[in-house]
C-alpha positions as CSV (number, residue, x, y, z in Angstrom):
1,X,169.9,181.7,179.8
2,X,167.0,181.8,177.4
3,X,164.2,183.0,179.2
4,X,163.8,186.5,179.0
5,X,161.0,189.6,178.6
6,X,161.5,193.0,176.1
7,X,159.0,195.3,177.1
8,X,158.2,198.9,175.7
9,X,159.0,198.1,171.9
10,X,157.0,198.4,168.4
11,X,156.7,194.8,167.7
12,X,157.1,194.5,163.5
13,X,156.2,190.9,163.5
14,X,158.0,190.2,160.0
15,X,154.4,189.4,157.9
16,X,154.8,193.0,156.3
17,X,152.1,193.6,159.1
18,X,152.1,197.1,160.9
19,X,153.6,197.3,163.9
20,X,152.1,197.9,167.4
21,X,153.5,198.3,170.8
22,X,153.5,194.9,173.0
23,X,155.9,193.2,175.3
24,X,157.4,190.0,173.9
25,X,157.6,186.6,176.3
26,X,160.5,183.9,175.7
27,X,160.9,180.7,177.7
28,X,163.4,178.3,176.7
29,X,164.3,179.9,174.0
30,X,160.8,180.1,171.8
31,X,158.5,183.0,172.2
32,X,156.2,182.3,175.1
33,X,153.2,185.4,174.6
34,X,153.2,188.5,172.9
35,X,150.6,190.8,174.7
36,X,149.9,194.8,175.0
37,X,152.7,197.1,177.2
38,X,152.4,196.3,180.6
39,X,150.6,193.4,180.8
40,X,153.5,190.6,181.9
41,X,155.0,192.0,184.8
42,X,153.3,189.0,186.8
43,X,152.4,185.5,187.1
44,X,154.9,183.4,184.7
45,X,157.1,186.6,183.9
46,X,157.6,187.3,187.6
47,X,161.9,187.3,187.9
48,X,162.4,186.9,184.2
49,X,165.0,189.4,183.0
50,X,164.1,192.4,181.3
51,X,165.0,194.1,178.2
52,X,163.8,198.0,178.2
53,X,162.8,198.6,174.4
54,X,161.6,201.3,174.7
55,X,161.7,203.8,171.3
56,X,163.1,200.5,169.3
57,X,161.8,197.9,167.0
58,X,161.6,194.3,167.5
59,X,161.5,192.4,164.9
60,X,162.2,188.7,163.9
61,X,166.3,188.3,163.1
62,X,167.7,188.8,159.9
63,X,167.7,185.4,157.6
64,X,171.1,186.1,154.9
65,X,170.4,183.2,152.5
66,X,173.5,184.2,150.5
67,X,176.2,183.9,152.7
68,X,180.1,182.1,151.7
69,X,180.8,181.6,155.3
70,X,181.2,177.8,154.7
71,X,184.9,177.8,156.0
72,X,184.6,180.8,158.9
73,X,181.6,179.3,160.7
74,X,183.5,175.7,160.4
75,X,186.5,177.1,162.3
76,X,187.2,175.4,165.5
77,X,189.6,178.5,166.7
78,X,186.8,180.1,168.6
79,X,189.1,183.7,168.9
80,X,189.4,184.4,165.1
81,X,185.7,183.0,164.3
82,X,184.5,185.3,166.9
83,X,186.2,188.3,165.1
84,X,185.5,187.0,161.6
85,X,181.3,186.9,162.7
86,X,181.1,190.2,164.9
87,X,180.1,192.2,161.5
88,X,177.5,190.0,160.5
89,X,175.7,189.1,164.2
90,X,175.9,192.8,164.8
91,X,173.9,193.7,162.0
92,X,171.2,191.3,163.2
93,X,171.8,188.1,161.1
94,X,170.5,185.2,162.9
95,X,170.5,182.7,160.6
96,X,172.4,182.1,157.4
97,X,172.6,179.9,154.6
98,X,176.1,178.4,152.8
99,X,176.7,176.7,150.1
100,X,176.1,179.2,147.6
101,X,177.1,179.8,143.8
102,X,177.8,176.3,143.5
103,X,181.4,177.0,145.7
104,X,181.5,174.8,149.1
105,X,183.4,172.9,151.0
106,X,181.4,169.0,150.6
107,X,181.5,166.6,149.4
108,X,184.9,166.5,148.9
109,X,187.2,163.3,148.0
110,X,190.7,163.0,148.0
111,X,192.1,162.7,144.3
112,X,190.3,166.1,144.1
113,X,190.4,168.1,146.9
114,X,193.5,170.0,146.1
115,X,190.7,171.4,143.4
116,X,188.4,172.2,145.4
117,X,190.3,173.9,148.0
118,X,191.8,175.9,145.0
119,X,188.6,177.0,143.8
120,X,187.4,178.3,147.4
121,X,190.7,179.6,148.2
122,X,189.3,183.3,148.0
123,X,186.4,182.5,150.9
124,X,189.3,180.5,153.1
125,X,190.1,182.5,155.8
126,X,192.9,180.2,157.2
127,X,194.3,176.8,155.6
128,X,192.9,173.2,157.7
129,X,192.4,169.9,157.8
130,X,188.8,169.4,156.8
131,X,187.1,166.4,159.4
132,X,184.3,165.9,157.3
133,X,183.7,164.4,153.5
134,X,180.0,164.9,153.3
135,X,177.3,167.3,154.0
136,X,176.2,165.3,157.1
137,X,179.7,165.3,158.1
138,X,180.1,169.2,157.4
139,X,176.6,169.5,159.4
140,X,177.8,167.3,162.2
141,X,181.5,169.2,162.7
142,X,179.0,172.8,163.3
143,X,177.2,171.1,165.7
144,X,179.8,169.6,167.7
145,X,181.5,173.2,167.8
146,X,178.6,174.9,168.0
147,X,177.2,177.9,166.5
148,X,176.7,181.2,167.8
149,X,173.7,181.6,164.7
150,X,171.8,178.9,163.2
151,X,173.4,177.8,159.4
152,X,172.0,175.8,156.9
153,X,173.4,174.8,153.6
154,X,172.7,174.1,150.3
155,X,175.2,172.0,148.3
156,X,176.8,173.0,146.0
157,X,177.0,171.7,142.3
158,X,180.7,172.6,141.9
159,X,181.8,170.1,144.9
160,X,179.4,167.5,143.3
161,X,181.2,167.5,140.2
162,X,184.6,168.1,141.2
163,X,184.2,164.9,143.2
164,X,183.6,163.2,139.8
165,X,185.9,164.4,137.8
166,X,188.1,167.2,138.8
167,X,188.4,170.5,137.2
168,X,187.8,169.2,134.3
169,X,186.2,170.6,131.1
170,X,185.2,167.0,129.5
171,X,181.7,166.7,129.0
172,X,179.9,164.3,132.1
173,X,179.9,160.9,131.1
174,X,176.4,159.3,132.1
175,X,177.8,157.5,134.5
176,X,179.0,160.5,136.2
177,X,175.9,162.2,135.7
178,X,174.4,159.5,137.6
179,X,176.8,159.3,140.3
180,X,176.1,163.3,140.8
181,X,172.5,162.5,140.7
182,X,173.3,160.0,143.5
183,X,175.1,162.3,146.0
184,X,172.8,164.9,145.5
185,X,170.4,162.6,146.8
186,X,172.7,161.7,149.9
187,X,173.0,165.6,150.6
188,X,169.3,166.2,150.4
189,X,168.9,163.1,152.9
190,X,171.3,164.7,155.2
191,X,169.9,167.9,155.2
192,X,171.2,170.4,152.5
193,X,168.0,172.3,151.7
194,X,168.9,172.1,148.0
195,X,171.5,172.9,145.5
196,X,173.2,175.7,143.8
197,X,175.0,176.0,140.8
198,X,177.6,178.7,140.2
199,X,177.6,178.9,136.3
200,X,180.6,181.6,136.0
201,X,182.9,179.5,137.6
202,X,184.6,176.5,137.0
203,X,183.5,173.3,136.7
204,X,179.8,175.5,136.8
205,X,181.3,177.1,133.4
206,X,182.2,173.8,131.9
207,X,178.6,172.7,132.8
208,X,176.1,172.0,129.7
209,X,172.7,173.0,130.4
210,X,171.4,169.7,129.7
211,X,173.5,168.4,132.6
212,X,172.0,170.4,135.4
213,X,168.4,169.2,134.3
214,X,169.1,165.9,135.7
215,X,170.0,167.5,139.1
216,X,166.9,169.3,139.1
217,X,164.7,166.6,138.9
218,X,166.2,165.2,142.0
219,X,165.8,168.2,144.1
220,X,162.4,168.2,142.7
221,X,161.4,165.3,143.8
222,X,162.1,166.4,146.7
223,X,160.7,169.5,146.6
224,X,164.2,171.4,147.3
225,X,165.4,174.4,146.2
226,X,167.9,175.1,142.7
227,X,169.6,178.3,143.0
228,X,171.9,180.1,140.1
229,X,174.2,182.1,140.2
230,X,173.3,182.8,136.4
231,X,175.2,182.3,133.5
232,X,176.3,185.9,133.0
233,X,174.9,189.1,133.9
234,X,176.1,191.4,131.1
235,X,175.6,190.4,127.6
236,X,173.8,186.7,128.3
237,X,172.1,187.8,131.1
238,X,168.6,187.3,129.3
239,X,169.4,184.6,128.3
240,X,171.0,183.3,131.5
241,X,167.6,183.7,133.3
242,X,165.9,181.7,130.7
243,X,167.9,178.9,130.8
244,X,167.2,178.7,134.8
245,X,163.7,179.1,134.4
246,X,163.4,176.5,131.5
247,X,164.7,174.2,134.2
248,X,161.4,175.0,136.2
249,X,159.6,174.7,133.4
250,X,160.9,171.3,132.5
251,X,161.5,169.9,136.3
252,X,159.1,171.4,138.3
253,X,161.7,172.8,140.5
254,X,161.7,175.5,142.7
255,X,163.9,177.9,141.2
256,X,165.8,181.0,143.1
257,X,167.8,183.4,141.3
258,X,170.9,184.5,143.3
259,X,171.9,188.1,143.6
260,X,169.6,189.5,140.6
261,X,171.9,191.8,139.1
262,X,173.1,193.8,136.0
263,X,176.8,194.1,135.7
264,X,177.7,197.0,133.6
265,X,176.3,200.3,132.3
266,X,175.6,198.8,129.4
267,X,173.2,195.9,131.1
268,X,171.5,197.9,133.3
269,X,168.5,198.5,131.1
270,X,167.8,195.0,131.3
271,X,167.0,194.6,134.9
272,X,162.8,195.8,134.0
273,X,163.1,192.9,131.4
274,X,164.4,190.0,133.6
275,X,161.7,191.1,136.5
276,X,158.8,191.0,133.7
277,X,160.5,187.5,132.4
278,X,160.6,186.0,135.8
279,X,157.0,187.4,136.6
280,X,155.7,185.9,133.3
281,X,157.1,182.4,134.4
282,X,155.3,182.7,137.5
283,X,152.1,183.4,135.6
284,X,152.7,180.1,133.9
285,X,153.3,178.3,136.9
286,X,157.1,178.3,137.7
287,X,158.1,178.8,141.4
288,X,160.7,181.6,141.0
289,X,162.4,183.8,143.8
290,X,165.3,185.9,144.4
291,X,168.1,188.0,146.4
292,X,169.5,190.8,146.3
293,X,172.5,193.0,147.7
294,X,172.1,196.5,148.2
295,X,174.8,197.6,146.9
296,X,176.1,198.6,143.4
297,X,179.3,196.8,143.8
298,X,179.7,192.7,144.4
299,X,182.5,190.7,145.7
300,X,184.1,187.6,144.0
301,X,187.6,185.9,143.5
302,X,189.7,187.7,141.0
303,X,190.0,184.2,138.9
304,X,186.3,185.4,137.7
305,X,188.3,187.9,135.4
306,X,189.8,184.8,132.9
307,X,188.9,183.3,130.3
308,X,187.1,179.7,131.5
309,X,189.4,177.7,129.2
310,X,192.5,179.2,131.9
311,X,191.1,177.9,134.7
312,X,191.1,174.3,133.4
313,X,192.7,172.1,136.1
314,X,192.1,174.7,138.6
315,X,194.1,177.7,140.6
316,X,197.1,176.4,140.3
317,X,196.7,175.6,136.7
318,X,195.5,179.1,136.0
319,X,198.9,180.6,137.7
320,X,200.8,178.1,136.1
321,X,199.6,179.6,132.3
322,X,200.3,182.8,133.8
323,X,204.0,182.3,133.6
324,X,204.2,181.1,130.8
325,X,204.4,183.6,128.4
326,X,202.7,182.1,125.2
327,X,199.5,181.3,127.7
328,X,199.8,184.7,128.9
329,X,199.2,186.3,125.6
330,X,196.3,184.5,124.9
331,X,194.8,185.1,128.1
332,X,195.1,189.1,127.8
333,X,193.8,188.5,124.1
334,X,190.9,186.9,125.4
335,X,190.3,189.3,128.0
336,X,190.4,192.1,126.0
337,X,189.0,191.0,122.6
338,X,186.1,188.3,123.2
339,X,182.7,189.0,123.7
340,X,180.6,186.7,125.6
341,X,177.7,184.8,123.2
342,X,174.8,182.1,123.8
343,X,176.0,179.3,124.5
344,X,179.0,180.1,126.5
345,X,180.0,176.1,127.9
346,X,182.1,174.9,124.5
347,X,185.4,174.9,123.7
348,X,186.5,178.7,123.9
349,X,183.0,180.0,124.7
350,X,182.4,182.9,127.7
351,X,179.5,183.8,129.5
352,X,181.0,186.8,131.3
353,X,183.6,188.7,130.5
354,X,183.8,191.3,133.6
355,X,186.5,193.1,132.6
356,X,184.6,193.7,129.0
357,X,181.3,194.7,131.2
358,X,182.7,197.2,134.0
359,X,186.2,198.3,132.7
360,X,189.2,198.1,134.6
361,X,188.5,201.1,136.6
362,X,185.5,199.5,138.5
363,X,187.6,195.9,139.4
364,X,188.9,196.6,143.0
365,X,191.2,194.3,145.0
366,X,189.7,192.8,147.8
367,X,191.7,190.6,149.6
368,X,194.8,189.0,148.9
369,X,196.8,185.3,150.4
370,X,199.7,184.9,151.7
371,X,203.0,187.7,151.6
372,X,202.1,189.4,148.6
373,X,199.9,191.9,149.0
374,X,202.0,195.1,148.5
375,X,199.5,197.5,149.9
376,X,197.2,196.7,146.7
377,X,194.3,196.3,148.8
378,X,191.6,199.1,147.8
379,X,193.5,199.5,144.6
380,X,191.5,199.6,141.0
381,X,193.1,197.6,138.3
382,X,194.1,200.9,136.4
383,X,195.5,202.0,139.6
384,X,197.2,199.0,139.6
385,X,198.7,199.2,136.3
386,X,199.9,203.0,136.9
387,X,202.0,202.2,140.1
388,X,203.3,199.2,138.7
389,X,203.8,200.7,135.4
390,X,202.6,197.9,133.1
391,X,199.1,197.1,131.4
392,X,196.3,196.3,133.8
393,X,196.3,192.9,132.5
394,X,200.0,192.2,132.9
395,X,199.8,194.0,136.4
396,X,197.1,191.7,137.4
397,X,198.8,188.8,136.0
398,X,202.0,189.3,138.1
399,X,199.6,190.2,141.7
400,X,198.0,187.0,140.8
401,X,201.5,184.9,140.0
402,X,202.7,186.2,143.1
403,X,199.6,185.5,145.5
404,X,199.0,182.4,143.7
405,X,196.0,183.3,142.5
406,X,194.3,183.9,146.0
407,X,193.3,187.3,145.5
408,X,189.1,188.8,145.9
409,X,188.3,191.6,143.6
410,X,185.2,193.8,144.3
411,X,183.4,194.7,140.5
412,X,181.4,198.4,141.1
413,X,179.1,199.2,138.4
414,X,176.7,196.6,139.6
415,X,173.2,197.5,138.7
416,X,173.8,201.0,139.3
417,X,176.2,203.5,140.4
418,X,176.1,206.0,143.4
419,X,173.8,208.5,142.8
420,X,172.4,206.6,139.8
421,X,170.6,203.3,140.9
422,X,167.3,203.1,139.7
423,X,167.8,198.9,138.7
424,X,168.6,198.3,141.8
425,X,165.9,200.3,143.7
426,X,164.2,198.4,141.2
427,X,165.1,194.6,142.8
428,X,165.1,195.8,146.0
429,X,161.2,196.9,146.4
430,X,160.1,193.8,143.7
431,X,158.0,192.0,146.2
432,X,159.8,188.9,145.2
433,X,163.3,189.9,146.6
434,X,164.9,188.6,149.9
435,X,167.3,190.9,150.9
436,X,171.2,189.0,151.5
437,X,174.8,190.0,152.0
438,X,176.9,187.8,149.8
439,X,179.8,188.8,151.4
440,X,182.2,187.8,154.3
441,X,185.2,188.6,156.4
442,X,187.8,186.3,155.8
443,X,190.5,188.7,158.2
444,X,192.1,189.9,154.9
445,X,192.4,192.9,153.3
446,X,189.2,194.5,152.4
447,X,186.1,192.8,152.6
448,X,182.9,194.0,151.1
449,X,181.2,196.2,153.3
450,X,178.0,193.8,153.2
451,X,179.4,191.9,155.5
452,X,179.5,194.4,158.2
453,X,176.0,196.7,157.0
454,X,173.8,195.3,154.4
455,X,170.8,194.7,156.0
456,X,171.4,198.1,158.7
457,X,171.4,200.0,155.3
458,X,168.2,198.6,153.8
459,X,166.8,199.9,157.1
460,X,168.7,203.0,157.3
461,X,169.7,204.4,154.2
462,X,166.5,203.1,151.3
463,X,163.8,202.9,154.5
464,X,164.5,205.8,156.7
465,X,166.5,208.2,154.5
466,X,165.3,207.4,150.7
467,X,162.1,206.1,152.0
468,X,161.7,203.3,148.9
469,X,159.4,200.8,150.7
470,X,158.0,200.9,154.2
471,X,160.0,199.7,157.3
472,X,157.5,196.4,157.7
473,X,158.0,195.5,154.1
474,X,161.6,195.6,154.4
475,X,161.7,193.7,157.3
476,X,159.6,191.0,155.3
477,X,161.8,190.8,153.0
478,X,165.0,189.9,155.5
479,X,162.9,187.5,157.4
480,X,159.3,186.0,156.6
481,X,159.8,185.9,153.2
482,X,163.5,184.3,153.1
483,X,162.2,182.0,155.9
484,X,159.3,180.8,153.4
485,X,161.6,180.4,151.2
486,X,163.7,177.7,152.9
487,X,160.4,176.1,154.1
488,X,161.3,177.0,157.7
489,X,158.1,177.5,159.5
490,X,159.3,179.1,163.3
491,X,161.6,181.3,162.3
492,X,161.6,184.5,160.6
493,X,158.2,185.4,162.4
494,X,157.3,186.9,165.8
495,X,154.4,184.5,166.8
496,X,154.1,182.6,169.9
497,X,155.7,179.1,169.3
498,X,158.1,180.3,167.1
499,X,161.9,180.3,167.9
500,X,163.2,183.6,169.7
501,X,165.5,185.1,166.8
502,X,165.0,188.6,167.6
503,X,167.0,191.8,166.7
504,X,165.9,195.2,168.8
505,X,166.8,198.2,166.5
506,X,166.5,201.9,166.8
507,X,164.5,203.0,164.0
508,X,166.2,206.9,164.1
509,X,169.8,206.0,164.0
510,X,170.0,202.1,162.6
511,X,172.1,202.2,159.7
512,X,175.3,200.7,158.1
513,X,178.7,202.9,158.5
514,X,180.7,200.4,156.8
515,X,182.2,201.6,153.7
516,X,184.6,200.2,150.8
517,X,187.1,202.2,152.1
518,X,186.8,201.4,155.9
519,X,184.5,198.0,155.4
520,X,184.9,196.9,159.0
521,X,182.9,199.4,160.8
522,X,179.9,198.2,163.1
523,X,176.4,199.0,162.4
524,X,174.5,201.7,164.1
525,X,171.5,201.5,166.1
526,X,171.3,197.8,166.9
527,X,170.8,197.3,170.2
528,X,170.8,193.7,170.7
529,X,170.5,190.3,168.9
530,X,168.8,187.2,170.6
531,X,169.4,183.4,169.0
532,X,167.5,181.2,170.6
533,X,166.3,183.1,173.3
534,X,170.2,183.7,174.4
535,X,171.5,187.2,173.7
536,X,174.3,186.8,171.6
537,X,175.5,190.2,170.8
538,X,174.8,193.9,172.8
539,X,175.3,197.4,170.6
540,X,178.4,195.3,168.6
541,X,179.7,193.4,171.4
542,X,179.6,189.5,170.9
543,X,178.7,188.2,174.1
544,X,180.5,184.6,174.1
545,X,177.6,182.5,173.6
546,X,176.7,179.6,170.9
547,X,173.3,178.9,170.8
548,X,172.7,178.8,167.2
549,X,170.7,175.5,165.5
550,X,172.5,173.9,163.1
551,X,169.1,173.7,160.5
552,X,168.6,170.6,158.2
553,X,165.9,170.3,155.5
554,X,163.1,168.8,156.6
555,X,161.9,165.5,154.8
């Protein structure tokens, strides 16, 4: 099952190295020899099946370390997981990382895990009992129902606190601070390669800055990972990237900036100034990283429109001041009369006020729960507003009432526009970016067409087509370089000894045909995706088996 031979390819090994044709050798599920066309018909090779490459790359798989397929991958009905993964194994992801933004599903304790289902109620694809309270728990439940690509996780800050105190926006105690400090310890011993903090959203928002610094110094110690989902990307975007890198500065921590974006005309100027920020720490000796989407458009719950103050208490308290109209009005004041300011974590303050940045022609619904949906799916919120007949805000209000507050959004205008993105050509070819998806398929509505062709359209559309960086360099960035990253030294390479994760592309036609209209259409041109040795999807077609890793930081 995992011995196998692809002969006749360009081998792009995933260093940034040029490519060069050679047969590739995998034995139980590791890559045996690489040598020159021809050369291992005999000998160990004799009766090992045979891939025909020929006219197609093969390169390392794809390494998404922004994934929020916590809750899909942990889904013990095989049939809708399957369906749920196809887009993102048939783009030639192999390995993905949860946990992200500070949103995931452990720990989790029972006074508070009506909150914390509440805030990942957008990412849920169906409602279950969870069998597992901590990271090594979470771990344990993917291995014992396997894995059809190897996961890792980070965990995430917003489960850490929530176990402490809830939604809450009270300041942590130091005895809570310490407690955090304690189970971020127990989640780096069982494996979470670090910790990420979603600072937009609740209890992230509530978050002081001088709180996370204790954190830091834990996964410092151990020489994990912090990652940000900054605190604003509009108006305290500078300073949102300062504050992370000051905790690198202070901590020694590594420090990797999630989804480096501009949000907003208005913000996309700064993009130049946070790259020559981040460079400038690095002069100085802070270990800084990042990701990027290619895409001008990102995916998120619709809660991220409100005022942090309404989400106190959680989703259900959020919906709960949506009824009630005095609540209401202050909400829609909020919305369309405060501008975020430095520091945004007091009483009343804001670090990102979306509908302020993009306008509510470029907030799209993605998905929405339950019976409510109304064929808003694919509508903008001024769309919205003129079927309904109300205010965007009020129209919002009520879809978000009605749903109970488990609706997605997708916010355009995200470093860039079509046919106007130089900030984000900008990221993408910074030779500090990893390239990710941040998106998912939760079988609702309209997912984010990452999730079915973000890396195919690095390769297609910005290599092939636009021709922004070469095709080696781009295929660094989606596996070498996130893999070095993570510390993960056999994967992410084509070397002998190094796990067979291996996607077989055609370099002429690969390409994403997923759009946000139609965001479930396969990839082009990829031929076939190998975990493990064990060939796991063929041109879009899952093949049944779960070979994946379940991967745990290494002490």
């Amino acid at each position: 099952m995992n011995d196998l031979i692809i002969h006749g390819g360009t081998v792009v090994d995933g260093t940034g190295a040029p490519g060069s044709a050679a047969d590739v050798l995998v034995l139980e599920g590791m890559v045996a020899s690489i040598q020159p066309p021809g050369t291992l018909r005999d000998g160990v090779a004799a009766g090992v099946p045979r891939i025909d490459a020929d006219g197609r790359v093969v390169c390392p798989g794809f390494i998404d370390l922004h994934s929020h397929g916590d809750l899909i991958l942990a889904l013990e009905d095989e049939e809708l997981r399957r369906r749920l993964i196809l887009g993102r194994v048939a783009q030639g992801i192999t390995t993905e990382i949860v946990g992200n933004c500070g949103l995931g599903p452990a720990p989790v304790v029972a006074a508070h895990e009506a909150a914390l289902r509440g805030v990942l109620a957008w990412m849920t694809p169906v409602d279950r009992p969870w069998p597992w309270r901590g990271i090594g728990e979470y771990l344990d439940h993917l291995e014992r129902i396997g894995v059809p690509i190897n996961v890792g996780t980070l965990v995430a800050h917003g489960a850490l606190r929530i176990a402490q105190e809830g939604l809450s926006r009270d300041l942590s105690s130091k005895i809570q601070v310490t407690a955090m400090r304690n189970a971020l310890d127990d989640a780096l011993s069982q494996g979470a390669f670090g910790m990420s903090v979603g600072l937009i959203y609740p209890p992230g928002s509530f978050t002081p800055s001088e709180d996370i610094e204790p954190l830091a110094e834990v996964l410092s110690g151990y020489g994990a990972l912090l990652t940000a989902h900054v605190r604003g990307s509009s108006e305290t975007l500078l300073d949102a990237v300062e504050e992370i890198l000051t905790w690198g500065r202070r901590t020694g921590v590594r420090i990797h900036h999630s989804h480096n974006e501009a949000v907003g005309p208005d913000h996309w100027a700064k993009i130049p100034l946070v790259l020559e920020r981040e460079e400038r720490a690095r002069r100085s000796g802070v270990r800084v990283t990042f990701d990027m989407f290619p895409y001008t458009a990102a995916a998120t719950t619709m809660a991220a429109i409100f005022p942090p103050w309404a989400l106190e208490g959680g989703l259900a308290a959020l919906v709960a001041r949506l009824r009630d109209p005095a609540a209401r009005a202050r909400i829609g004041a909020d919305v369309a009369g405060v501008t975020p300011s430095w520091p945004p974590w007091g009483e009343g303050g804001w670090a990102h006020n979306l509908v302020s940045a993009v306008g509510w022609e470029r907030i799209t619904i993605g998905t929405i729960g339950g019976d409510s949906s109304r064929g808003a799916e694919g509508l903008n919120l001024g769309s919205l507003a003129r079927r309904e007949g109300k205010a965007p805000f009020e129209a919002i209000a009520d879809l978000m009432v009605a749903a109970e507050g488990r609706v997605s959004q997708i916010i355009h205008g995200v470093s860039g526009e079509d046919g106007d993105d130089p900030g984000l050509v900008s990221l993408m070819v910074d030779q500090h970016a990893a390239i990710c998806t941040d998106a998912n398929d939760t079988g609702r509505g309209l997912p984010h067409p990452a999730a079915y062709g973000a890396f195919p359209r690095i390769l297609g559309h910005f290599v092939r087509e636009r021709q922004v960086m070469p095709l080696e360099e781009a295929i660094r960035k989606m596996t070498s370089y996130p893999a070095s990253i993570l510390g993960l030294a056999d994967r992410g390479v084509l070397r002998t000894a190094a796990a067979a994760d291996i996607v077989i592309f055609d370099p002429a036609t690969v390409g994403s045909a997923a759009t946000f209209q139609d965001p479930r259409r396969p990839a082009s041109g990829i031929d076939s995706v190998i975990v493990n040795g064990e060939v796991v999807c063929q041109r879009g077609r899952l093949q049944g088996g779960r070979p994946g890793v379940v991967l745990r930081r290494e002490k």
